[in-house]
N, C-alpha and C positions, 0 to 999 in steps of 0.2 A: 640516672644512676651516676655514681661519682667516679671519677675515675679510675680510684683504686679497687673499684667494686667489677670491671670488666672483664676482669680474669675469672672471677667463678663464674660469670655470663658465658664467655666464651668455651670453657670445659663443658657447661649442661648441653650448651648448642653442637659441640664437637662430638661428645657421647651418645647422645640422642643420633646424631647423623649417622655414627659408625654402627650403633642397634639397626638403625634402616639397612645398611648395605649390609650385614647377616642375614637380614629377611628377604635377601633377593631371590634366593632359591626355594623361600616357601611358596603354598597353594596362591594360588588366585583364580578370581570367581568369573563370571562371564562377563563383569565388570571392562575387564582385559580385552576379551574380545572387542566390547563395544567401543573402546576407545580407538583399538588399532583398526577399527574398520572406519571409523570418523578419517585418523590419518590418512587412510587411504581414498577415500571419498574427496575432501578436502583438496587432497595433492593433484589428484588427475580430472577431476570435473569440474569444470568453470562453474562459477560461482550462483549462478541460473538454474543449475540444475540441485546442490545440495540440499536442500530439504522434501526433494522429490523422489531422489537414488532409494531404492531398496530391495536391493542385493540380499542384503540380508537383513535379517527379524529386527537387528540390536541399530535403526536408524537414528540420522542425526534428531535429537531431541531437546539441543540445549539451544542457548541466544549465541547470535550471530559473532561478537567475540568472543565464546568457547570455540567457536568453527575457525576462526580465523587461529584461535591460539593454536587448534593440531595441526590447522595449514601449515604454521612457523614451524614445528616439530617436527613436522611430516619434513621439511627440507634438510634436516639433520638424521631422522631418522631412515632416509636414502641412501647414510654411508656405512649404517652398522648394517640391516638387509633391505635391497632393494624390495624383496618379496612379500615386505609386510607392506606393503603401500598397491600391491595390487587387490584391486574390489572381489576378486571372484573367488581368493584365498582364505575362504570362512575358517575360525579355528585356527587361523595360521600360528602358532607359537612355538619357532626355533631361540634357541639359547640367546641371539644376538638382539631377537625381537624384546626376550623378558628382560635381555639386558637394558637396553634402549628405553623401556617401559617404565621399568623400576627406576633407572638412574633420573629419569625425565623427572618423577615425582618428587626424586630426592630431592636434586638441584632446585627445583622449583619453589622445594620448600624455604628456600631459604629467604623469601618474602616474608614466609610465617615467622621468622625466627627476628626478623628483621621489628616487626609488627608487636614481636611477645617487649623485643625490649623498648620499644617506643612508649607500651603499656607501664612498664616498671618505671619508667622517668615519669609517669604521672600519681606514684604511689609521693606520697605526702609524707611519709616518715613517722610518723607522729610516735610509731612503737619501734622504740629505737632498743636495739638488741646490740649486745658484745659479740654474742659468738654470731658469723655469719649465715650458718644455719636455722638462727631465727628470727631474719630480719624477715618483713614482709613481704621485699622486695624479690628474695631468694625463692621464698616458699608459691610466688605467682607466678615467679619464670619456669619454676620444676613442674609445675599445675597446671603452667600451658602446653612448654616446650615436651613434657613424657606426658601428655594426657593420653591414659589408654586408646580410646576409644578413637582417637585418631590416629594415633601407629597399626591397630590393626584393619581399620577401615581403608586406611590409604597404604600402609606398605606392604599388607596383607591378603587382604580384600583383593584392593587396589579400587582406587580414584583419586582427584587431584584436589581432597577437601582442605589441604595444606596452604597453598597458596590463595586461596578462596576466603579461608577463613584470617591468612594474613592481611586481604586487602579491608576486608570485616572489620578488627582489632584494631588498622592501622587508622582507619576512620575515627574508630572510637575513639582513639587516643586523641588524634587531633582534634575531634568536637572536646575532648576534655582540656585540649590545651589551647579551646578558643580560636582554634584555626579553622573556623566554620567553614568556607570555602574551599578548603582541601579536603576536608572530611567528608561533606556534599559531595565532589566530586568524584572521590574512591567509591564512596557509598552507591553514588549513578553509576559509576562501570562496571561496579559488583555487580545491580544488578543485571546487566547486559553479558557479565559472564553466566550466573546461573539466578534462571527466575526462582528460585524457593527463597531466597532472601525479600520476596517483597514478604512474609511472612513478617519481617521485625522492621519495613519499612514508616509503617502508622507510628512508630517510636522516633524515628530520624524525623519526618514533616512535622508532627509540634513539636519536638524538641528546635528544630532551628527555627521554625514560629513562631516560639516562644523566647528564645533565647539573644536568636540572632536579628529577625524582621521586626521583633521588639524589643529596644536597646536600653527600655529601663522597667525597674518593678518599683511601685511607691514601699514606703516603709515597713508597712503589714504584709509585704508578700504581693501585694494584689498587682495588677497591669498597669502600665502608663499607657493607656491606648491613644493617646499624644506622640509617643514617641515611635508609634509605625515608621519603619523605612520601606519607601519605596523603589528605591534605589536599591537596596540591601534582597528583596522580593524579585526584584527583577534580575539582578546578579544571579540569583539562585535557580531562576526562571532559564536564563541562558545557559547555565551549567547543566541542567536535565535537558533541554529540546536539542542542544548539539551532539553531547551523547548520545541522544536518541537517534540523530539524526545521522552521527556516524554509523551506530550499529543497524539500525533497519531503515534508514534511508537509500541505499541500492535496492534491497527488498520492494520498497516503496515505486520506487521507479520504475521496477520490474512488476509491477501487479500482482507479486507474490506474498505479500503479506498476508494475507488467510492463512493462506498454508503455512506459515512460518509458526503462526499464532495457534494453528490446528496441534503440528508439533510440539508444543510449546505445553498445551492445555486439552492433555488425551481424554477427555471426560468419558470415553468407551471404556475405558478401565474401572475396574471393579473400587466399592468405598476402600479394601483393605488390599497391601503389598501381597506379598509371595506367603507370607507367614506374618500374622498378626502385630503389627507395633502394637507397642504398649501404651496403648490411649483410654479414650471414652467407649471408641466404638470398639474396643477388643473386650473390654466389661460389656458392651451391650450385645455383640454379636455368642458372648459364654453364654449371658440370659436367655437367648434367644434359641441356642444348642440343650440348655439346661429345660426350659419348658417345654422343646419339644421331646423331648426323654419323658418329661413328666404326663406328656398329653399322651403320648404311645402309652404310656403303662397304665394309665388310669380311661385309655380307649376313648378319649377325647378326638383325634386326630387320627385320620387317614394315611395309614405309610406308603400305602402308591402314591400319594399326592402330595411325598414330602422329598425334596432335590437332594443327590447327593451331595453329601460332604465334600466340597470343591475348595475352600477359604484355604485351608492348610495344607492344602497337596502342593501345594509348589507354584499355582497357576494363578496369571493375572488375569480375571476375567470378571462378569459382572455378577452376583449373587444377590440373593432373593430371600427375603428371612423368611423366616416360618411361621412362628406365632407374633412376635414386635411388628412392628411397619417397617418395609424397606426404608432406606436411607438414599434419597436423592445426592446431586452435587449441591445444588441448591439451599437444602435442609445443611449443610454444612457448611456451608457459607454463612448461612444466616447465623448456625451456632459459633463460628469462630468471632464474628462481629460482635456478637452479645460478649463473649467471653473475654476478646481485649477491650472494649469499650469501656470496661471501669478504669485499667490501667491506663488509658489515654487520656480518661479525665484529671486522674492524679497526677499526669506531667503537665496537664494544664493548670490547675486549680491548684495543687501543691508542690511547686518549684522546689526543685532541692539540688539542680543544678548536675551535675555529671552523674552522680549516685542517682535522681530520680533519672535521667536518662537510661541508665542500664538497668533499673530495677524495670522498667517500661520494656524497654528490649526483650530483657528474658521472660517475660510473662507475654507479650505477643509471640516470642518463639513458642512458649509451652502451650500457649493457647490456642493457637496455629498447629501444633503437635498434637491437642488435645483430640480436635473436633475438623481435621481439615480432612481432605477426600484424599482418598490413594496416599495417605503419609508411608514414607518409608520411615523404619526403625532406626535407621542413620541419621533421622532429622534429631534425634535428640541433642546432641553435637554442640546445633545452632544455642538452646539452652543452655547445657554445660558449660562450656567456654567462655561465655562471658560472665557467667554465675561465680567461675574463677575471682574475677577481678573484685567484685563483692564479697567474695567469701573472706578474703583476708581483712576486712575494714570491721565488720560487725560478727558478734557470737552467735546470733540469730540467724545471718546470713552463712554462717559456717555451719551452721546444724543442717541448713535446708540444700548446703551444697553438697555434703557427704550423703543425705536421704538421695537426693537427685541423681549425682555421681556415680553411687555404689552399685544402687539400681537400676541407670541409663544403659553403665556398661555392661552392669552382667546380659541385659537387654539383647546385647549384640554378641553373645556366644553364639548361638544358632549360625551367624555371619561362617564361624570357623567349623564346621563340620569331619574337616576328615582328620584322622587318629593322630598323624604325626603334628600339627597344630594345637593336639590339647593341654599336654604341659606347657607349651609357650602361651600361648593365650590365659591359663589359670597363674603361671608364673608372675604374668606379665601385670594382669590384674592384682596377683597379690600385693607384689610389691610396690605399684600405683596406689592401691586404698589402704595399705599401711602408712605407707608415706603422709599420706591425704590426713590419716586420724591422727600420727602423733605428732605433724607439723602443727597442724589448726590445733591441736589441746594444747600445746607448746605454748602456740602464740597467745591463746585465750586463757593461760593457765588460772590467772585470778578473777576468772568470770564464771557464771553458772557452767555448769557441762553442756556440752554440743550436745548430745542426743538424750532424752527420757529412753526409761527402760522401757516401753511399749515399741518405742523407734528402734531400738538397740536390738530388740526381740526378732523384728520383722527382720531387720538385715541379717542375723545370723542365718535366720533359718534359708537364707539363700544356699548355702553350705551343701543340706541335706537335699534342697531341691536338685540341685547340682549333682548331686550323688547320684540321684534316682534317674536324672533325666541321662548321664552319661553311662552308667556302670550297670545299676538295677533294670533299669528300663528295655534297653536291649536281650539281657538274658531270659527275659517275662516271653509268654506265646502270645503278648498284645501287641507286642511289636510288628507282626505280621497281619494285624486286623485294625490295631488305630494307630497306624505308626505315627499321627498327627500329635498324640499326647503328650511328647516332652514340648513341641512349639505354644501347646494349645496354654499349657501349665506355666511356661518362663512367661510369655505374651500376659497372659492373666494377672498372675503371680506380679510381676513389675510393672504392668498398669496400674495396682491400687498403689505401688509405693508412690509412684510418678506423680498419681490423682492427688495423693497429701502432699507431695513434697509441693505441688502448684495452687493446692486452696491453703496449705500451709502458707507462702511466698504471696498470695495475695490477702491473706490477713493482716498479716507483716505490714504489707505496703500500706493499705488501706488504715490502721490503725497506728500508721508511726506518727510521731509529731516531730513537729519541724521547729527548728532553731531559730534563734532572732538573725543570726548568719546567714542561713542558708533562704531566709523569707528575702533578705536585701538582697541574696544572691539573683 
């Protein structure tokens, strides 16, 4: 960004911060707990023993530098309460603790902030606007910087997907500004802070395969497989095994790596979170609830022989379908494989240089979202965010980030439960997806419309579902017999938009054609 342009940078980043410290005093979810019980694990148990402690239910489950970051924390959070850093203090949350907690996220965030504007120095300009409201550059940092769904997941919720997703952004940028080896390298300690990013890893290994270990393309696009560097392979080769070797190399030494990896990869948990994400299996597991209604009523099917409704009570545990085949880890492995493997082909076989790198990214997120085991609802995040930085380039790309967006986040209402949360969260939303539709028509004004009326349809009638699940739904006497039906219905209801906005996004990809530019690229 140019210079005179860091003044509305720094007001969105300033604004944004001051919204977070209002939200100090809102709910947070057991999220909370689990963190302050890391600090406290961390801080007083030699290093031997963390992936073993469990004190309590909410145990360490992340890679060896998230443990070492609460360590860091845990020695700052000794001077606001001692008392949160003891193990046996389950639930502890005094005023000093959620001060400590909340501020920690904040401050932290400021990687992210750091990462959105690194993003905007690689926007190209090309639609050059008067007014600064509708430069593209503006409308990405507002897209990053107030993205719903991370203000109420992180300073609501509570977790620290803020600086997570900054070290994310900050990679991307630099693969886009050809700093391959910096990029590599945030990218490998991402994932040693939290494993759900090797989800969009298969996008970073060809992309620098392609890009960086092969340092030309002939004239049509195609490969110089002459111009393999080994040197350049090997570089890249050092930057993953010493990370590695930083983060679970004690582990290794201690003969605890199992266990680290056990942590790491619960396969005793059930295919779906607490309440349904909005995937494949949330459509399969309806079909699966829908036929067996239809076998009870038409006396097909035995109802001693059919398990209770467990998916949508609140519980992580493993469930059993009824009339469909259960769903292995396995079985969804194999389906996430099939599912990114076209977009892998297309950063290999059609190079289009930073734009196919992120088109590849978010469809291994969504794909990964689509069809992985145990997805939580907050993964969609990893999609949206970077779907950001493409939305503003293309009109095509702007229809399929507002379908994604609108739908992801309403996704994560459920997240926000109790009464005094619900004007702020539908506030919060409105003012994000207003924003969202009259920047992108703004910017695309002399281009087809962002959404058809069948896309347009769908999203409205979010509204009325909204109605029913918050206001109608509770005064009904089924609240007290399926009280699972507002989860069952958003879960559902927002998987089919997700399912289009991601075979939408891979037609898109699959049927773009490429430039004489971007082939020499």
């Amino acid at each position: 960004m140019a210079a005179g342009g860091r003044g509305w940078f720094r007001a969105l980043a300033l604004g944004v911060s001051f919204l977070k410290c209002l939200l100090i005093p809102a709910y947070y979810s057991t999220d909370f707990e689990v963190h302050r019980n890391w600090l406290a694990i961390t801080h007083n148990l030699p290093l031997s023993q963390w992936y073993y402690e469990a004190t309590s239910e909410w145990t360490l489950d992340y890679p060896p530098f998230f443990a070492w970051f609460e360590y860091a924390l845990s020695h700052i959070a000794k001077y606001f309460d001692p008392q949160m850093l003891v193990i046996e203090n389950l639930n502890y949350a005094s005023r000093a603790t959620i001060f400590f907690q909340r501020l920690s996220v904040i401050f932290t965030d400021t990687l992210f902030i750091y990462a959105v504007h690194e993003c905007c120095r690689c926007i190209n300009g090309k639609r050059a606007a008067k007014d600064i409201l509708e430069k593209p550059t503006f409308i990405l940092a507002v897209l990053l910087l107030w993205n719903f769904g991370l203000l109420i997941v992180d300073h609501i919720h509570f977790q620290y997907n803020g600086f997570l997703f900054g070290l994310m952004l900050l990679s991307v940028a630099r693969l886009c500004q050809k700093r391959y080896l910096e990029g590599a390298l945030l990218f490998a300690v991402l994932l040693h802070f939290k494993h759900i990013y090797m989800y969009v890893a298969p996008a970073y290994g060809i992309y620098l395969l392609r890009s960086y270990c092969f340092t030309a393309n002939n004239a049509d696009g195609s490969l110089k497989w002459r111009s393999f560097s080994f040197l350049h392979v090997t570089l890249l080769g050092l930057i993953v095994c010493l990370v590695s070797a930083l983060s679970l190399g004690p582990f290794l030494v201690l003969g605890q790596l199992p266990q680290v990896i056990s942590r790491l990869f619960p396969f005793k948990r059930g295919l779906c979170h607490a309440y349904w994400a909005p995937n494949f299996w949330a459509l399969y597991n309806a079909m699966d609830k829908a036929l067996t209604i239809l076998g009870l009523k038409c006396n097909l099917l035995d109802s001693t022989k059919i398990p209770k409704a467990s998916m949508t009570g609140g519980l992580v545990q493993e469930f059993q379908h009824t009339v469909l085949p259960s769903v292995t880890p396995l079985a969804t492995l194999v389906c996430t494989f099939i599912a990114i493997l076209p977009s892998v082909f297309c950063l290999w076989f059609k190079p289009q240089g930073p734009r196919g790198f992120l088109q590849c990214l978010v469809l291994c997120a969504l794909s990964s979202f689509m069809f992985g085991w145990h997805v939580h609802e907050k993964a969609i995040l990893l999609a949206i965010l970077p779907l950001s930085l493409l939305s503003i380039q293309k009109v095509k790309d702007a229809g399929i980030y507002l379908i994604l967006a609108t739908t992801g986040h309403f996704s994560l209402f459920p997240l926000l439960f109790t009464p005094p949360e619900l004007p702020i969260k539908i506030l919060l939303m409105l003012l994000f997806t207003v924003y969202s539709f009259s920047s992108l028509k703004s910017l695309f004004r002399r281009e087809k419309p962002l959404l058809n009326w069948l896309e347009t349809i769908y999203l409205i009638q979010l509204v009325p579902l909204e109605i029913f699940c918050e206001i109608i739904f509770p005064l009904t006497p089924w609240k007290q017999h399926f009280p699972f039906v507002p989860l069952l219905l958003t879960s559902v209801y927002c998987a089919l938009g997700i399912t289009y906005a991601w075979l939408k996004l891979y037609i898109s990809v699959l049927t773009e054609r490429i430039s004489v530019r971007q082939k020499a690229e």
